[in-house]
C-alpha positions as a LaTeX table, in Angstrom:
\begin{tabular}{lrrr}
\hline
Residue & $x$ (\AA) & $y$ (\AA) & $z$ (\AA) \\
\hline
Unk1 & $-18.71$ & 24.96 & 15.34 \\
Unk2 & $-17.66$ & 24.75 & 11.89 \\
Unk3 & $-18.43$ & 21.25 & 10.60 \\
Unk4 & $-15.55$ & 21.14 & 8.19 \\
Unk5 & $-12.76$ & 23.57 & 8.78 \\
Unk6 & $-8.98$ & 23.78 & 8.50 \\
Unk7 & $-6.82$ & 25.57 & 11.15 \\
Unk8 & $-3.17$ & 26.50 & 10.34 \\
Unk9 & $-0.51$ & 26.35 & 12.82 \\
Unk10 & $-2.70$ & 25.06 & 15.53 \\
Unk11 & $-1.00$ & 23.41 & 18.45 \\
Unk12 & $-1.26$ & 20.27 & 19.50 \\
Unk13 & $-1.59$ & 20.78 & 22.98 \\
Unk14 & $-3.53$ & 17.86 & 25.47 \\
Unk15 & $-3.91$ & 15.38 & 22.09 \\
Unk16 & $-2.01$ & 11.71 & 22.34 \\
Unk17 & $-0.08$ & 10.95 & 19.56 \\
Unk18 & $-0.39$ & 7.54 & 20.20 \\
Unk19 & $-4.27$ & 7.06 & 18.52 \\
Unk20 & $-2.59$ & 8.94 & 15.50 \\
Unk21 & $-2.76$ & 7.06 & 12.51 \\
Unk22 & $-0.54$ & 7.68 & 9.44 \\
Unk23 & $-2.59$ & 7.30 & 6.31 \\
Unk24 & 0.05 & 7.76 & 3.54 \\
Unk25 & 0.89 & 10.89 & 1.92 \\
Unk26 & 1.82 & 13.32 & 4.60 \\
Unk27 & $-2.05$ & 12.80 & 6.22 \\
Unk28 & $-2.52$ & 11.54 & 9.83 \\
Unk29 & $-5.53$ & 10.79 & 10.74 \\
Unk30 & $-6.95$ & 10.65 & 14.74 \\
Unk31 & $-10.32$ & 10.89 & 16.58 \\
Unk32 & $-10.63$ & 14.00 & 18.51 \\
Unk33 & $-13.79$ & 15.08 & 20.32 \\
Unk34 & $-15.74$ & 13.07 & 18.31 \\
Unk35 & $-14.45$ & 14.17 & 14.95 \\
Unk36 & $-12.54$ & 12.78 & 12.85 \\
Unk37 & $-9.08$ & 15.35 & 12.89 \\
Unk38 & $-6.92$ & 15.20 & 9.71 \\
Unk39 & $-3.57$ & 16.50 & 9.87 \\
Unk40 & $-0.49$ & 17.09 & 7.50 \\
Unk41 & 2.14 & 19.32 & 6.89 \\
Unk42 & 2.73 & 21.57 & 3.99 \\
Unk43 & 4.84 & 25.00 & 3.58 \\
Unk44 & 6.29 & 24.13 & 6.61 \\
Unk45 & 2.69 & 24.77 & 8.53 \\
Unk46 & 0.18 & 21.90 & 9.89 \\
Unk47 & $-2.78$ & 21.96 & 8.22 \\
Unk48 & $-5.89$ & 20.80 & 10.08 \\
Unk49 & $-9.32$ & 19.43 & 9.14 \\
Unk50 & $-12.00$ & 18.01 & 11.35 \\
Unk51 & $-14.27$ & 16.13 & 9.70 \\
Unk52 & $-17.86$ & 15.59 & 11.84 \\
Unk53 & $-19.89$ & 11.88 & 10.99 \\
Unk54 & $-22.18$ & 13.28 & 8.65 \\
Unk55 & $-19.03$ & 15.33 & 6.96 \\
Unk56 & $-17.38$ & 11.85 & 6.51 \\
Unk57 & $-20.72$ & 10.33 & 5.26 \\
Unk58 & $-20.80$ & 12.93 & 2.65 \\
Unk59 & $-17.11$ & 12.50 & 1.52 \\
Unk60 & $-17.72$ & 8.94 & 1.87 \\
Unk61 & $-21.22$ & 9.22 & $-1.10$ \\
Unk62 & $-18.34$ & 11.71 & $-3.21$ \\
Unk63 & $-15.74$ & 8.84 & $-3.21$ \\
Unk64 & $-18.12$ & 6.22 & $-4.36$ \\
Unk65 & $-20.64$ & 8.78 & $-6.58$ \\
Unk66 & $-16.49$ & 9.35 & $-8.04$ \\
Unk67 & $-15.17$ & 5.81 & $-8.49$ \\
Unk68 & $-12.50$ & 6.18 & $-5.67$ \\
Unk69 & $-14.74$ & 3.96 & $-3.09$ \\
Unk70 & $-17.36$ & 0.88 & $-4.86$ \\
Unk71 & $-20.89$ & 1.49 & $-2.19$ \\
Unk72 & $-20.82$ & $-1.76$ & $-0.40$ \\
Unk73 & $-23.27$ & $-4.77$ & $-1.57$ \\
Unk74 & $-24.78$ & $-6.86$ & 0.53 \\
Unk75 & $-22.63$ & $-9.80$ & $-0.11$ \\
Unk76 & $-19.51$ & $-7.68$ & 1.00 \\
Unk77 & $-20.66$ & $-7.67$ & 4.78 \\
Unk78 & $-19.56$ & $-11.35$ & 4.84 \\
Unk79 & $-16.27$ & $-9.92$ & 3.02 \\
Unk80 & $-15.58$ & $-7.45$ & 5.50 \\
Unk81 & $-16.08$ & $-9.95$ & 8.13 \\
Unk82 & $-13.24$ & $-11.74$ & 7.57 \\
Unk83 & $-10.90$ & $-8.94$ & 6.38 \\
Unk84 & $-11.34$ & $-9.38$ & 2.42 \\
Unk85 & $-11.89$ & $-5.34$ & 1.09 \\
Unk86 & $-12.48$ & $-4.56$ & $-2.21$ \\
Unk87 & $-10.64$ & $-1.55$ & $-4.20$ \\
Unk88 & $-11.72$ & 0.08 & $-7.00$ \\
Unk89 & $-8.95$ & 2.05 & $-7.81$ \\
\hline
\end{tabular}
C-alpha cells in the first residue's frame, strides 16, 4: 500500500459520513482503516489522500521545521490540558 497517495473519483462506498470532519477550505478530514483519509473536491472530481501515522508525523516535523505549527514545550502539556492551543500563524 502506498503510504501517501491520492485517488480521483473514488467512491465512497461502506464509509460513514458521520466521523467526517470539515476542516475549512474544501478539506474533510476522517479516519479510515487506520489512516488518516483527506478529502476535497476540485474540477468537479474528489480528490483523496490517506495519510498513514508516520506520514502525519512527517507533515507534522514540515509544519513546525516551516513555522505553520510551534513543536510543543513542555509547559504546553498543562496548556493542552485544559484546552489553551497556541498558533503560530
Amino acid at each position: 500500500m502506498t503510504s501517501l497517495s491520492a485517488c480521483h473519483g473514488e467512491s465512497k462506498e461502506g464509509l460513514s459520513n458521520q466521523s467526517r470532519e470539515y476542516l475549512g477550505d474544501g478539506v474533510y478530514a476522517e479516519e479510515d482503516g487506520g489512516m488518516i483519509r483527506l478529502t476535497g473536491n476540485a474540477f468537479s472530481r474528489e480528490n483523496v489522500i490517506f495519510l498513514e501515522h508516520w506520514v502525519y508525523t512527517a507533515l507534522r516535523r514540515w509544519a513546525q521545521a516551516h513555522g505553520y505549527e510551534r513543536a510543543p514545550a513542555a509547559t504546553d502539556v498543562g496548556a493542552h490540558a485544559n484546552g489553551t492551543h497556541h498558533h503560530s500563524r
